[in-house]
Every structure is written in C-alpha cells, then in structure tokens.
N, C-alpha and C positions, 0 to 999 in steps of 0.2 A: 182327808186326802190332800197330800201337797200338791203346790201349783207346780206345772211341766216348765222345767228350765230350757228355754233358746238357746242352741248351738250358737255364740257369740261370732265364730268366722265366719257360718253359714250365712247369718244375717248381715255381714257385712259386705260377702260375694251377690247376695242372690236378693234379686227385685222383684214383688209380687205384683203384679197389675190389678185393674179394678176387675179383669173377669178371673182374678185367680189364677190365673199365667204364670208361671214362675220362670225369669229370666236371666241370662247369663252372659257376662264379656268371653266372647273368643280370647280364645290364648294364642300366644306371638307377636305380643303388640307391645309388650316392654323394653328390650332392646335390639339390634339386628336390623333395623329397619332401612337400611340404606341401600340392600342388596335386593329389597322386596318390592316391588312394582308399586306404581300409587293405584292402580285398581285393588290390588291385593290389598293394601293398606287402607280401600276407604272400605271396607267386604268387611277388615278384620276389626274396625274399630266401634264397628256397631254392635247394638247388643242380637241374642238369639234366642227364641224359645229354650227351655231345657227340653231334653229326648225323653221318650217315655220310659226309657229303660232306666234312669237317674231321677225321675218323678218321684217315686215312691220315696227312697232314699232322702231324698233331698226334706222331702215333706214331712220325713219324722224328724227333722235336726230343727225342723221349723211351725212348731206345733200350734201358732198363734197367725201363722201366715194369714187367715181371714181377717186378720185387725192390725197386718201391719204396715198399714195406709195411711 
C-alpha cells in the first residue's frame, strides 16, 4: 500500500496544535486595511479554531496531521 500524499496548500494554510486542533487565519487581512477599525484588525489578525463543518474536510487533505508537530 502506498503512502497518503499531503495536500501541499492544505499544509501550508492550516496549523495543527499539540491537542489536535486544527487552526486557521481569518480572511481580510491582506489588503483594504485602512477603512477597517484597529479593533477589527487586531480580531482579524489572529488565528481561529476551524468550524466543525470544514473539520472533516480539512482532515482528509491532511492525513499525517498527528505528526505534523
């Protein structure tokens, strides 16, 4: 059986924590920023859990996610 190949973009969006977490940058923090409040911009520039409804998803593009610590 061959080895499962890692979704290369996947892994370069998405952060796995030590309890398995899988984490994600908000979007709108590339350009535009001038018209956006700096609350808004210190909210958008941190990272987020992923939703559970993109878990699943997410987790088969990333098949090695327990060792990619």
């Amino acid at each position: 059986m061959p080895k499962m190949k890692t979704h290369r973009a996947a892994a370069k969006r998405y952060k796995v924590t030590a309890t398995g977490k899988i984490m994600k940058r908000h979007a709108g923090i590339g350009h535009l920023l001038q018209h956006k409040s700096e609350s808004r911009k210190r909210k958008i520039f941190k990272m987020v859990t992923l939703s559970d409804s993109h878990l699943k998803l997410v987790s088969h593009e990333l098949p090695y996610k327990k060792y990619s610590r």
